[in-house]
C-alpha positions as CSV (number, residue, x, y, z in Angstrom):
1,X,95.8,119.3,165.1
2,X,92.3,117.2,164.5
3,X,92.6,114.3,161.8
4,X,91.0,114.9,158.2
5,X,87.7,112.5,159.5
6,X,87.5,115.0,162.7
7,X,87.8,118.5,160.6
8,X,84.7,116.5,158.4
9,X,82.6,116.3,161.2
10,X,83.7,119.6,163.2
11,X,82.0,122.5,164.1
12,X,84.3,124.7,162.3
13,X,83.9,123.4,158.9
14,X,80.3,123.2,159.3
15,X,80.4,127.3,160.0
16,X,82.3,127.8,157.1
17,X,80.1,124.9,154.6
18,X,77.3,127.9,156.7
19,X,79.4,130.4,154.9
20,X,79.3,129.2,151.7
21,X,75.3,128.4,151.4
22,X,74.5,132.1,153.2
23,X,77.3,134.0,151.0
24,X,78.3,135.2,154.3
25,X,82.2,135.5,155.3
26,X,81.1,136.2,158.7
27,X,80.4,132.4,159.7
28,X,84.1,131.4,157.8
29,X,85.9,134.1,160.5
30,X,84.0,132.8,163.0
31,X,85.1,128.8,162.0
32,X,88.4,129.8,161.2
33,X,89.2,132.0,164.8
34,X,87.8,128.1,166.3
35,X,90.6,126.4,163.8
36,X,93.9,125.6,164.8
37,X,96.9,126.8,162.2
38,X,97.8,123.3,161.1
39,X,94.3,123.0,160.5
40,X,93.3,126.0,158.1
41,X,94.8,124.4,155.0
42,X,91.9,121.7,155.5
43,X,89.2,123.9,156.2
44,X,90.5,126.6,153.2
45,X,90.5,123.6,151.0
46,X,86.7,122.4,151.6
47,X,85.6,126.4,151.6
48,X,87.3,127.0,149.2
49,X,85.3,124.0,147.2
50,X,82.0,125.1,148.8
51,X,82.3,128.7,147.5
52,X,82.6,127.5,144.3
53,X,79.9,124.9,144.0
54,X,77.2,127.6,145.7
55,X,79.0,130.8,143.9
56,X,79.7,132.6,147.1
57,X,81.4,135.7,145.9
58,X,81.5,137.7,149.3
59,X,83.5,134.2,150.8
60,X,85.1,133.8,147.4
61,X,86.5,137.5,148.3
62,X,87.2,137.0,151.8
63,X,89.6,133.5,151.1
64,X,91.3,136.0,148.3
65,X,91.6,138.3,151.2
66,X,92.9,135.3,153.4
67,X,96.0,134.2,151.0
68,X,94.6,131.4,149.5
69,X,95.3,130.0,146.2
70,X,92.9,129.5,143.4
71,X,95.4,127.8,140.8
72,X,94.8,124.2,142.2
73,X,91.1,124.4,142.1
74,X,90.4,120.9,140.8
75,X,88.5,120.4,137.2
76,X,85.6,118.6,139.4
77,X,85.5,121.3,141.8
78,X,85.5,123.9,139.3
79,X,82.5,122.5,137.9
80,X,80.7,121.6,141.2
81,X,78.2,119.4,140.0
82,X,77.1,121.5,137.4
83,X,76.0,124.4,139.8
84,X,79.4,126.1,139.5
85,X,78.2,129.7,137.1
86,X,80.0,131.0,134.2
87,X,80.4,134.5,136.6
88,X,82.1,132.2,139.4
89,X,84.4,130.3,136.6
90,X,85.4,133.4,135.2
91,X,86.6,134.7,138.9
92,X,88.6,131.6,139.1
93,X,90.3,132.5,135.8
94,X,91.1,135.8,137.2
95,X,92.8,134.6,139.9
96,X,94.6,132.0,138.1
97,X,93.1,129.0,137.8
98,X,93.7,127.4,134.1
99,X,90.7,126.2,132.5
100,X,92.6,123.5,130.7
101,X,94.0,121.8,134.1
102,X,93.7,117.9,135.0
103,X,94.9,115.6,137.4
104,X,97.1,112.9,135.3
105,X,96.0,109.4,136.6
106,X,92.7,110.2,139.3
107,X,88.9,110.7,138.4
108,X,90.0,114.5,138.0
109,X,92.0,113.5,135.1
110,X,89.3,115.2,132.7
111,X,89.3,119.0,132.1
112,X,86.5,121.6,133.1
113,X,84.9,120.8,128.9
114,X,84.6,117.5,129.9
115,X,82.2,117.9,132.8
116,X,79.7,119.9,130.4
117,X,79.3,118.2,127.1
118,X,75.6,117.3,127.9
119,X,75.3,121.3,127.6
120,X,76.5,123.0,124.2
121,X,76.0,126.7,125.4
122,X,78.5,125.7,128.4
123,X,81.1,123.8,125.9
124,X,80.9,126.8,123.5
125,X,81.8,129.1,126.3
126,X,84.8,127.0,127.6
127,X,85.9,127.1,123.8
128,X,85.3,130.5,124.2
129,X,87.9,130.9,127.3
130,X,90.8,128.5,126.5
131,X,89.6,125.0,126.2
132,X,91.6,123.0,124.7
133,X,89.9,119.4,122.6
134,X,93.0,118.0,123.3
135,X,94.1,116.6,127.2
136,X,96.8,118.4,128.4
137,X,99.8,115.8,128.8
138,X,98.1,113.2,126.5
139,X,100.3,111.6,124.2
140,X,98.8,111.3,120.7
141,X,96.5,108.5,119.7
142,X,98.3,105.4,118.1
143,X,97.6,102.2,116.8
144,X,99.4,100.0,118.5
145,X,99.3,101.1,121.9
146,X,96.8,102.6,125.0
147,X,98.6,104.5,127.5
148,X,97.5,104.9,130.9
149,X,97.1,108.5,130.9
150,X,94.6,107.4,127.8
151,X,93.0,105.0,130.1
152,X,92.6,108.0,133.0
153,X,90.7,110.2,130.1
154,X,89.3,109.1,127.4
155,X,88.8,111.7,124.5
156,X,86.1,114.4,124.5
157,X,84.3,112.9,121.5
158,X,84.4,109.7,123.4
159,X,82.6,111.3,126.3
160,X,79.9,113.3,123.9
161,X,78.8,110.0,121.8
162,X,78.0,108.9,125.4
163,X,76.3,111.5,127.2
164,X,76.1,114.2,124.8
165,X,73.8,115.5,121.5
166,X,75.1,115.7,117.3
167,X,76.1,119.4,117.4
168,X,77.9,118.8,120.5
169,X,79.9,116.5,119.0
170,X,80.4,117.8,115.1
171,X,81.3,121.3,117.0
172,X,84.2,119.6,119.1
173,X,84.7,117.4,115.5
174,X,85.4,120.9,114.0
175,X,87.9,121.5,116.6
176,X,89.9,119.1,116.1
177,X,89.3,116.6,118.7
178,X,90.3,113.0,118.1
179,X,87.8,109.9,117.5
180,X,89.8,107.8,120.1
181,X,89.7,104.2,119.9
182,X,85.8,104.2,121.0
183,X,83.7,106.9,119.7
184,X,81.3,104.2,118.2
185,X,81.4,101.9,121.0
186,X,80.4,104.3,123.8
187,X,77.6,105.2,121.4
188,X,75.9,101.7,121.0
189,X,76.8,101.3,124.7
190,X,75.0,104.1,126.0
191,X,72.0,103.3,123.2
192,X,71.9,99.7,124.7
193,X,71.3,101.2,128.5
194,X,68.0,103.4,126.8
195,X,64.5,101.9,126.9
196,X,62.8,101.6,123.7
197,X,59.8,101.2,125.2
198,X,58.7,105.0,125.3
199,X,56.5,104.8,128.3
200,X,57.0,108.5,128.8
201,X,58.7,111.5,126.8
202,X,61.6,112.0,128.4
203,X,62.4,107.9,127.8
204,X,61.4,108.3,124.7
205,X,63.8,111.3,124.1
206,X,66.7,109.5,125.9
207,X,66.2,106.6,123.6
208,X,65.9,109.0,120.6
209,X,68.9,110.8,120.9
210,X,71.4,108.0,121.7
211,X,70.3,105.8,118.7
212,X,70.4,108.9,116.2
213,X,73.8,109.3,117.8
214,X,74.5,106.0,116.5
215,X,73.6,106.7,113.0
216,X,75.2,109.2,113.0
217,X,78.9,107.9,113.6
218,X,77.7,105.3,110.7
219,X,76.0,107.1,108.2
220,X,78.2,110.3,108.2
221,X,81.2,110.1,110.4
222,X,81.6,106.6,108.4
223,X,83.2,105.0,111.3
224,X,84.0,101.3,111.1
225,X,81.4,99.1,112.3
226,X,83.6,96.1,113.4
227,X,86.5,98.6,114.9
228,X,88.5,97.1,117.5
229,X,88.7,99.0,120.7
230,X,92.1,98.3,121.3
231,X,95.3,97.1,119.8
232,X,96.0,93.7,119.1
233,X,97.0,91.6,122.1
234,X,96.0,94.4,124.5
235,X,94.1,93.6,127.7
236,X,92.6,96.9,128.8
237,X,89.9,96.6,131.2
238,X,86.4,97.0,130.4
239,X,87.5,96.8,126.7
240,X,85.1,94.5,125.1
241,X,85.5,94.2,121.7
242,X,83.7,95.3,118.5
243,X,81.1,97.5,118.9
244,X,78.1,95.2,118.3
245,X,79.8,93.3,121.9
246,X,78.8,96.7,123.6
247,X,75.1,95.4,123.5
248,X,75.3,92.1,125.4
249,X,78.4,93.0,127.5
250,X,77.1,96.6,128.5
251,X,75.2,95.6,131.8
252,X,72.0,96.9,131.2
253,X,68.4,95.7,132.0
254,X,66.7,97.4,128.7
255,X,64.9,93.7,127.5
256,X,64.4,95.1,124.3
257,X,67.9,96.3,122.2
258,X,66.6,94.8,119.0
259,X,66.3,97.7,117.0
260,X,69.7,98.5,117.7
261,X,70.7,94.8,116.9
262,X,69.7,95.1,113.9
263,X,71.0,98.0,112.8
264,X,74.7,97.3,113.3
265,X,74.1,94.0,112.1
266,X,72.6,95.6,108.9
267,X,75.2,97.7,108.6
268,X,77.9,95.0,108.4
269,X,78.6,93.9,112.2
270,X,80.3,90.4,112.9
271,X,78.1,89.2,115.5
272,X,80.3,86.3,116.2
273,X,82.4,87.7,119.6
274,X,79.0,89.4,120.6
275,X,77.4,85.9,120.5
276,X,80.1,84.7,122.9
277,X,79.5,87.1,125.9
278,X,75.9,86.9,124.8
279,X,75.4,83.4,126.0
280,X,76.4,84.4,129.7
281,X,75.9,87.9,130.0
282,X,72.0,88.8,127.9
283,X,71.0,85.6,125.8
284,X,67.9,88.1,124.7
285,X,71.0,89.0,122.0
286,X,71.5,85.5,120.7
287,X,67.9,85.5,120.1
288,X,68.0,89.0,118.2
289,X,70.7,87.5,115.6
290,X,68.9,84.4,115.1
291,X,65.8,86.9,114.1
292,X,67.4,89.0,112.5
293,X,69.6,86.0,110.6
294,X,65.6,84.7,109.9
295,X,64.6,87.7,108.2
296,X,67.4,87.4,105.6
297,X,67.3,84.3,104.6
298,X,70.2,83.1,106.6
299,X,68.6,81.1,109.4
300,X,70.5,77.9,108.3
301,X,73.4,79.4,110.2
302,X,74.4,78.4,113.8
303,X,74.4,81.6,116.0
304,X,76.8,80.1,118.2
305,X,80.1,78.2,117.0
């Protein structure tokens, strides 16, 4: 029996990794008659992985052939980087895989939906199969408390105000899915890390489409512009606050988030706890409120307290 770092670099899962990108069962029988028996759960495992990610259906066929099981495909192997086709998810339904499966507390924790909610056509067609809006296992959202499994997965809207588009997000709406605790947050987040300098399309597109998402979760989904992210007296990590403190405490190297400033600040936002990680984190924001504080008529006020 070789050690999981020695099947990694052996011969016999390279045949079979050969296999998967030639659709040809021929290498796997040839890397599995090389593979001693308490090694073939390893090497099945990482085919089996493979297969999906480069939609091998002969070697799909032949590890069906071989015994192995297709109902603990992981939700990030099932969607294999986003290669992973409709025809090749459908087989692993067939062969009983559940669309709606998650690991509870690892980086698997999200379903199959939540890999794809940067592409509509492939969230309509996991609605269309079984997907559920709701984590399997989840308890319900409540005020005064953020469970881990919470922490593991955050909500599907929470993960479309992110990295996904409006209809995206007013389809899963429709469904049912929960706001979560940071639907607004993640938006200006994400906003805060896009360049408004429109130097090309595609930046200009990116930058677009985050800050409508924005105004859209104030304007029509009416959500609040100084919400919490957590309960009182919880310390969750990388919670940081309102979502005006998702600006300054976001990371990002975009030197120009004034536009987006200002509109949470029009719209009501307390910059005051922004103002705080501001002064170490992206003192560009301090200098945002003060114009912004300027513009109204309000530059007699301190920025920082």
């Amino acid at each position: 029996m070789k050690g999981a770092l020695a099947l990694i670099e052996s011969p016999e899962l390279a045949l079979a990794e050969r296999a998967c990108l030639t659709n040809n069962p021929a290498f796997l029988e040839q890397a599995l008659s090389q593979t001693a028996d308490d090694d073939l759960y390893f090497i099945h495992d990482r085919t089996r992985a493979h297969a999906v990610r480069n939609n091998a259906t002969a070697v799909l066929d032949k590890l069906v052939e071989l015994g192995v099981s297709f109902a603990d495909v992981s939700s990030k192997d099932a969607w294999g980087g986003g290669q992973t086709s409709t025809a090749t998810l459908e087989f692993l339904l067939a062969h009983g895989w559940d669309i709606n499966k998650r690991a509870e507390y690892s980086t698997e924790a999200q379903p199959l939906m939540w890999f794809t909610v940067r592409n509509i056509e492939m969230v309509k067609w996991c609605l269309e199969h079984g997907a559920s809006v709701h984590p399997r296992d989840m308890e319900p959202i409540q005020d005064n408390v953020i469970t881990q499994s919470q922490r593991s997965c955050e909500q599907i809207l929470e993960h479309v105000v992110a990295t996904g588009d409006i209809a995206t997000f007013e389809l899963l709406r429709g469904k049912g899915a929960s706001l979560g605790w940071r639907c607004l947050h993640r938006a200006v987040e994400q906003a805060a890390h896009s360049d408004p300098a429109r130097e090309d399309a595609a930046t200009a597109a990116a930058y677009d489409k985050r800050m409508a998402m924005v105004l859209h979760l104030l304007d029509v989904v009416k959500l609040d512009v100084n919400a919490p992210d957590q309960p009182v007296d919880a310390k969750v990590p990388n919670r940081l606050g309102t979502p005006i403190c998702y600006i300054p405490g976001s990371g990002t190297s975009v030197e120009d988030t004034r536009e987006l400033t200002w509109l949470l600040l029009d719209r009501g936002a307390d910059p005051t706890p922004a103002l705080k990680i501001a002064q170490d984190e992206y003192p560009q924001f301090i200098e945002d409120v003060k114009a912004w504080r300027a513009r109204k008529g309000d530059s007699n006020k301190c920025c920082i307290q």
